[in-house]
N, C-alpha and C positions, 0 to 999 in steps of 0.2 A: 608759626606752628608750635604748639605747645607738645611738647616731647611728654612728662608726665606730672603732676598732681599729687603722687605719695605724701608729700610734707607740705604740699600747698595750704596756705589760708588765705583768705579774699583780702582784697585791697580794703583799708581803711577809709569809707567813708567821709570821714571827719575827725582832723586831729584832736585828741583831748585839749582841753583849754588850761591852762595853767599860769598863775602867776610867778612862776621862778624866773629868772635871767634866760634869756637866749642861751642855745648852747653852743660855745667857741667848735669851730671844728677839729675833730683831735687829727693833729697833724705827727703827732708822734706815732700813735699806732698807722698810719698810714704811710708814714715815711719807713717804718719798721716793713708793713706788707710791700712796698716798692719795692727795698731792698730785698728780699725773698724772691716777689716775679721778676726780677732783673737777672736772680742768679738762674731760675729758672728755664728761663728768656736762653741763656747761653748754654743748659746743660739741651733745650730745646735744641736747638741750632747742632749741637753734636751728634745728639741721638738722630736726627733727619740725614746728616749728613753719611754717619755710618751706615744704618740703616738702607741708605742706595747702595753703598759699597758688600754691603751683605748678598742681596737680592745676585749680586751675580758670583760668588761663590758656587763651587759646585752644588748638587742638589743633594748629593752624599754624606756631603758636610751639613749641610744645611737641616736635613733629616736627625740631625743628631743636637738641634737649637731646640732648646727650650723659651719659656716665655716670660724665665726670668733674667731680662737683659739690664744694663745700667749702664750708665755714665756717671763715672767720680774727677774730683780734680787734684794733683798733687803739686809737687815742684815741678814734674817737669812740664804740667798742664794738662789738658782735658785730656781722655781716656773713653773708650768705647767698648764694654766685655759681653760676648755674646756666649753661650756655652746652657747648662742647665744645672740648676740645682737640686740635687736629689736627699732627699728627705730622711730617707733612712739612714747614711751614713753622714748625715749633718757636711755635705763636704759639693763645693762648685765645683764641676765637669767646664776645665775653660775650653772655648772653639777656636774665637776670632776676637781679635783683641789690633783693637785701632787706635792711633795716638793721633791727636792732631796737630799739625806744622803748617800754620799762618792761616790761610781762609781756607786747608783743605785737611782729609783726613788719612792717615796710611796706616796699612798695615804694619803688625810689628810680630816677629815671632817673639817678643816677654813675656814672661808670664805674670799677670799681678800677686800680689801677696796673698796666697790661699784663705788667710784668715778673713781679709778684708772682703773679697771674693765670694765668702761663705757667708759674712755677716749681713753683706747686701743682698744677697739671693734668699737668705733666710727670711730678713725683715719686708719684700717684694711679697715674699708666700704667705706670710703672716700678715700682710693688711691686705692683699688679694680675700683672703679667706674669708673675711670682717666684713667685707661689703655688704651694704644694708640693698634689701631687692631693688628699691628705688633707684638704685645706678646698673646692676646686676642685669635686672629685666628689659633696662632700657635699650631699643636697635641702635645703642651711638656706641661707637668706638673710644674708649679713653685712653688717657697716656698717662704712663706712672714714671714716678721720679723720684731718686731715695737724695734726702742730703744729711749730710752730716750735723749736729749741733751740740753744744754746746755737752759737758760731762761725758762724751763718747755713744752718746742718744745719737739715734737716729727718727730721720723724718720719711715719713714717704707722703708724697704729695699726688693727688688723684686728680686729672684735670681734663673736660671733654677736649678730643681730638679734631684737628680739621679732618671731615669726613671723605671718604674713596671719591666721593662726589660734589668734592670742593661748599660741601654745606659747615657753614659756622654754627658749634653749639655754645650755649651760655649759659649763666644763671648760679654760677658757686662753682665748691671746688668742698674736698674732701682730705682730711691732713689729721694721717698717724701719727703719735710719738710712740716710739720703740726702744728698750734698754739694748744695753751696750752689744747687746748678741744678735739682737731681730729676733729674737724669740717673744718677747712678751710687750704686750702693745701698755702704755702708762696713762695714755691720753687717746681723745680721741674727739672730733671736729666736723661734723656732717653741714657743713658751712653752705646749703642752696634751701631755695623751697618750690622751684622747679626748674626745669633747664626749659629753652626755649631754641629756635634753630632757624636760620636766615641764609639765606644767599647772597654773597658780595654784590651789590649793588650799590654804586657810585652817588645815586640817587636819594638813596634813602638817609632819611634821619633814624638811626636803632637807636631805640628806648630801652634801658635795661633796669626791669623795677627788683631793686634788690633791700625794698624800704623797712625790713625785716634785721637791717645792720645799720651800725652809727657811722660807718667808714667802707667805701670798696674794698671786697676781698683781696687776696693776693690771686684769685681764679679773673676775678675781675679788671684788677689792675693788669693782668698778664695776656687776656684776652684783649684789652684795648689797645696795647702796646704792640701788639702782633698783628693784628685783625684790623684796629680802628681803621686804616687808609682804604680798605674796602668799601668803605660808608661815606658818606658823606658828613655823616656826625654819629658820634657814639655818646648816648649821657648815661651815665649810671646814675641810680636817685637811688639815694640813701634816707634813713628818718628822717632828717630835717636839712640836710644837701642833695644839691644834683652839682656831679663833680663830672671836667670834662678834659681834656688833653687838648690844649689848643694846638693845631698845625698850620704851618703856613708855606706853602710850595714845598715841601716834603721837609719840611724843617722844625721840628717840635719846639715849642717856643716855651711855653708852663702847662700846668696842670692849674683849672680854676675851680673853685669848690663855692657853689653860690646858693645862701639858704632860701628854705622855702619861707613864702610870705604865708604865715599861717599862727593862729594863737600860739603855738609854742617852739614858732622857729621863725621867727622873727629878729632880721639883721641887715648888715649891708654885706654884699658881695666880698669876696675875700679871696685874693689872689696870689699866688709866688711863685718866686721860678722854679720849676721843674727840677727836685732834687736838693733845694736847699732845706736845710735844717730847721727844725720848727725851732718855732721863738721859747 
């Protein structure tokens, strides 16, 4: 089921023909997006987890959430702040605020650092705002995620949600850079060229044609990682790879990246363990 077509362009016919070298598969920016949906992957797991713990809060409290919620991580580890940010006085209204202790998550009457609190609810309002219609118009549900990086920037990361009705969306992922306030966006990443949507079936082999990049997104990578055991095979096809996550009785064994036989991606199959280091 093809969800939308805004940024679509048709599949490539016939690769151009070239005599340059094969291209090696870059395994640095790929091990780079791994690392991204791994941390992902974990602030995932908190936000689901608080999120039930929310649902049965009063409805009084509840009434007083906005929909600018986050999950950050410090020393003393993951965190869950649900509350609203209001606009006009630049300042987060905190509600419910969960810490997590081992595989579960609890309440905590702390309060997180107002500043910090503000800067994520700011930079949440500030790449909400920026959404291009193409994700905006579309009936799927997405899940947002701010991380921290590098100079005091902030990321927020845009990625479809599994849906009310257990349907899997795909096809890219969407990734603000924000200055040190979340006020002003520096970058900016509309990383899909349609989303597409499946129902877990054991059966099926899903094809994810995302031939439009040289390497799986981090939407990509974080979909197969989460999703892939629903399938019976997951491949993403990149320009000149189809890369795939090998398992084996529920046991992830590598990730294989294997070129296409084609005038300009032409090679031998090219394999390593899951997570090691490019050469």
């Amino acid at each position: 089921m093809v969800l939308a077509a805004g940024l679509a362009v048709g599949w490539t016919a016939a690769l151009a023909r070239s005599k340059a070298e094969p291209p090696a598969f870059p395994y640095a920016t790929f091990s780079a997006n791994e690392e991204v949906a791994n941390w992902l992957i974990e602030y995932d797991w908190v936000a689901w987890k608080a999120s039930d713990l929310v649902m049965a809060e009063p409805e009084e409290q509840l009434a007083r959430l906005g929909p600018h919620w986050f999950c950050f991580r410090d020393a003393r580890g993951w965190h869950a702040l649900f509350g609203r940010y209001e606009a006009k006085s630049n300042v987060y209204q905190q509600e419910l605020h969960y810490l997590r202790r081992g595989d579960e998550m609890v309440r905590t009457a702390d309060l997180v650092d107002p500043a910090l609190a503000s800067r994520y609810g700011r930079a949440l309002q500030t790449a909400r705002a920026e959404l291009p219609p193409e994700i905006t118009k579309l009936p799927v549900a997405f899940n947002h995620y701010v991380r921290p990086i590098e100079g005091d920037k902030l990321e927020v990361w845009v990625l479809p949600a599994m849906q009310r009705d257990q349907t899997l969306v795909f096809g890219g992922d969407v990734r603000y850079v924000l200055d040190s306030s979340g006020a002003k966006i520096l970058e900016r990443v509309l990383n899909f060229k349609e989303f597409r949507a499946a129902k877990p079936d054991a059966s099926l082999e899903l094809n994810i044609d995302r031939q439009e990049n040289d390497v799986p997104s981090v939407g990509d990578i974080f979909f197969i990682q989460q999703f892939g055991r629903q399938f019976k095979s997951v491949s993403v096809w990149t320009h000149c790879f189809l890369t795939r996550l090998i398992d084996s009785e529920g046991k992830e064994l590598a990730w294989i990246h294997v070129q296409k036989q084609s005038p300009e991606c032409e090679g031998k199959p090219s394999k390593r363990p899951r997570g090691a280091k490019a050469p």
